[in-house]
C-alpha positions as CSV (number, residue, x, y, z in Angstrom):
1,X,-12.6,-11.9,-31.2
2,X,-15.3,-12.5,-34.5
3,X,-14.5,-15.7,-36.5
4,X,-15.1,-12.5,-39.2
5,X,-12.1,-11.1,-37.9
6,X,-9.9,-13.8,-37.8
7,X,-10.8,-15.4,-40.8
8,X,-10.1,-12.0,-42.6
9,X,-6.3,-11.8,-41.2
10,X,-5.9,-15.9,-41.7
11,X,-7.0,-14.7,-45.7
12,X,-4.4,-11.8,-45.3
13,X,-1.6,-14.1,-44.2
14,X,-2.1,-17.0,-46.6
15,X,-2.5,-14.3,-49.4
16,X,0.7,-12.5,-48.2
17,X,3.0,-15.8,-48.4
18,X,1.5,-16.9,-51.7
19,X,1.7,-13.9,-53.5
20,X,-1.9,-13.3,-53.6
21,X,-1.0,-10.8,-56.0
22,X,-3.0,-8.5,-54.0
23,X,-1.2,-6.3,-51.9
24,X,-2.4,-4.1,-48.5
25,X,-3.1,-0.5,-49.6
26,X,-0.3,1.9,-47.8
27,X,-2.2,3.3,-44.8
28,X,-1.6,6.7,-43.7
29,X,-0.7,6.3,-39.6
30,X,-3.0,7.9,-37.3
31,X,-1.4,11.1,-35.7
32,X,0.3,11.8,-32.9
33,X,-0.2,13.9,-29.9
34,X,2.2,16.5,-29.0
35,X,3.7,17.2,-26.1
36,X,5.8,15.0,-23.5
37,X,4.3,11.0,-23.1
38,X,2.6,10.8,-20.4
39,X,3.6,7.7,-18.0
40,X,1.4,5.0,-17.3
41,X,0.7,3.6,-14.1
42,X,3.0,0.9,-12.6
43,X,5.0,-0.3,-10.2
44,X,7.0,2.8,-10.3
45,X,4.9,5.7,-9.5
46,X,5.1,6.2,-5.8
47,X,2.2,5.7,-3.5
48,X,1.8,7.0,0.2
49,X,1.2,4.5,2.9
50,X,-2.1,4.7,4.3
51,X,-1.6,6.3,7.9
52,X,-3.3,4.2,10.8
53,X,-5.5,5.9,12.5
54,X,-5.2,5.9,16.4
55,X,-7.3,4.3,19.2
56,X,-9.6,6.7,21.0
57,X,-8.1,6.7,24.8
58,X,-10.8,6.6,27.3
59,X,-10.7,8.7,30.5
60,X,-10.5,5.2,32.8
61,X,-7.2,3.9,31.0
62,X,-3.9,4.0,32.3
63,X,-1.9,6.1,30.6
64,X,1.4,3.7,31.0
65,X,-0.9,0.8,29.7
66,X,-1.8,2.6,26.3
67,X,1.0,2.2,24.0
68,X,1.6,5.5,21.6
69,X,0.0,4.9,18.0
70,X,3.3,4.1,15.6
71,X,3.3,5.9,12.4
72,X,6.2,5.3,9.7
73,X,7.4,8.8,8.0
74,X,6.4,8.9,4.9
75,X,9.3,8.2,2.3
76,X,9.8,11.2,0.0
77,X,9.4,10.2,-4.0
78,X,12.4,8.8,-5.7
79,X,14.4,11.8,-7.9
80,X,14.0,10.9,-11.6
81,X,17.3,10.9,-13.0
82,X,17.7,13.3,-15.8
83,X,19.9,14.3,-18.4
84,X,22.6,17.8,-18.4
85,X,19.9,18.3,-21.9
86,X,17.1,17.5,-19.3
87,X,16.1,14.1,-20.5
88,X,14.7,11.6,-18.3
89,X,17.1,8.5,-17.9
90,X,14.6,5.1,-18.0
91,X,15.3,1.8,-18.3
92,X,14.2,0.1,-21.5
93,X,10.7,-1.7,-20.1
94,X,9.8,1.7,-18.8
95,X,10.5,3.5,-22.1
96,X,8.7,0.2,-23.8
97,X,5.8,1.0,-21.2
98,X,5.4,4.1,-22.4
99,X,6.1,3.6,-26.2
100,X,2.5,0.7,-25.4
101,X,0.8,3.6,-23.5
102,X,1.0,6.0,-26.4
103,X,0.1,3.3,-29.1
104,X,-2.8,2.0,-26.7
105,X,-4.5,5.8,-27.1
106,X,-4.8,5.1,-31.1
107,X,-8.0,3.6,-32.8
108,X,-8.5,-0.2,-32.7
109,X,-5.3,-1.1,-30.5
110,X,-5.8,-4.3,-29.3
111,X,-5.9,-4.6,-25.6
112,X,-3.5,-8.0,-25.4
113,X,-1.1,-9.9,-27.5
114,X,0.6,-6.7,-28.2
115,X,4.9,-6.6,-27.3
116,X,7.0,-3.8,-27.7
117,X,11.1,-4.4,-27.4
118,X,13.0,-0.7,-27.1
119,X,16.9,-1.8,-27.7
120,X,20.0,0.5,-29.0
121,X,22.1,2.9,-26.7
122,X,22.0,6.7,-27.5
123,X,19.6,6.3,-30.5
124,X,17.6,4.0,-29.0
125,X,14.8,2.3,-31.0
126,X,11.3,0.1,-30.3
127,X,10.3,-2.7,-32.1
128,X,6.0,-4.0,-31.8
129,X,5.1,-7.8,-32.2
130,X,1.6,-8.7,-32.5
131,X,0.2,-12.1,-31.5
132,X,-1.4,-14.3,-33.9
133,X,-4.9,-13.0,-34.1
134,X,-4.8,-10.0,-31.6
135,X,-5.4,-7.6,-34.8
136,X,-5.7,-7.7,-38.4
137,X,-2.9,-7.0,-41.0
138,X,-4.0,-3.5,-42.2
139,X,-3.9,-2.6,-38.6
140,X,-0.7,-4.0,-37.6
141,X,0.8,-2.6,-40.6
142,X,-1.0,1.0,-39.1
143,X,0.7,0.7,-36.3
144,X,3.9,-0.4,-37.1
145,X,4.0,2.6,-39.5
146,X,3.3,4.8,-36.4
147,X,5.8,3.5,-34.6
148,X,8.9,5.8,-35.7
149,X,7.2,8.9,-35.6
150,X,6.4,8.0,-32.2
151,X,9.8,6.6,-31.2
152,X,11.1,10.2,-32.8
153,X,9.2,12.4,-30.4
154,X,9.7,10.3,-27.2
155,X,13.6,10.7,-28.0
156,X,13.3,14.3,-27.5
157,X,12.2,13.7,-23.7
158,X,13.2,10.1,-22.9
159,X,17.2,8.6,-23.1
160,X,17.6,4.8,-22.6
161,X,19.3,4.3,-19.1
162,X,22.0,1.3,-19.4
């Protein structure tokens, strides 16, 4: 990160606690895309085990000395629990992986120092938390604004699974 960068949200933060008198300019968040979230890799997708491939047999081998090749089926993907409504049921790091995965597709996201915290029940809601110096205040402050439109339309396809 610049020393331009981080000198310009160390200005925004000392200005914001002293009353700078200068206030950030309301930023407009960026929009959305329609349509269901789209899940991000992780340890939950499931992956096929590579299948071994088998000796060649020559002509001059036994055949009671070759052993048979040993292949494990393959295990059928897990079911994702759904709702009657047809809702998928996730648990809150999944829903907070996705909530990440949709931000990380706007402008200027910072690739680390980023956290996002999904807590309630039935309404569930996410909460971001920026690291010092991952991003500057009129970007955080994009984001954040961003961030209940976005928890909105995830709501429609995603219930927190307790």
């Amino acid at each position: 990160m610049s020393d331009d960068v981080k000198d310009a949200g160390l200005v925004a933060m000392i200005s914001s606690i002293l009353g700078g008198g200068k206030r950030a300019d309301i930023v407009a968040p960026p929009p959305l895309t329609e349509g269901p979230p789209t899940a991000p890799t992780n340890a939950f997708d499931p992956v096929e085990a590579p299948i071994p491939a088998a000796a060649p047999v020559k002509p001059d081998d036994h055949a009671s000395d070759a052993a048979p090749a040993v292949t494990k089926p393959v295990e059928p993907p897990a079911k994702i629990a759904t709702t009657p409504d047809g809702k998928q049921l996730l648990p809150a790091e999944a829903i907070a992986d996705l909530v990440l995965g949709e931000l990380r597709k706007l402008d200027d996201f910072p690739a680390s120092g980023v956290s996002v915290t999904v807590y309630g029940y039935r309404h569930w809601n996410a909460m971001i938390t920026f690291a010092p110096f991952s991003t500057t205040f009129q970007n955080a402050t994009r984001f954040r604004q961003a961030m209940p439109d976005l928890v909105f339309k995830l709501r429609r396809f995603v219930q927190l699974e307790i």
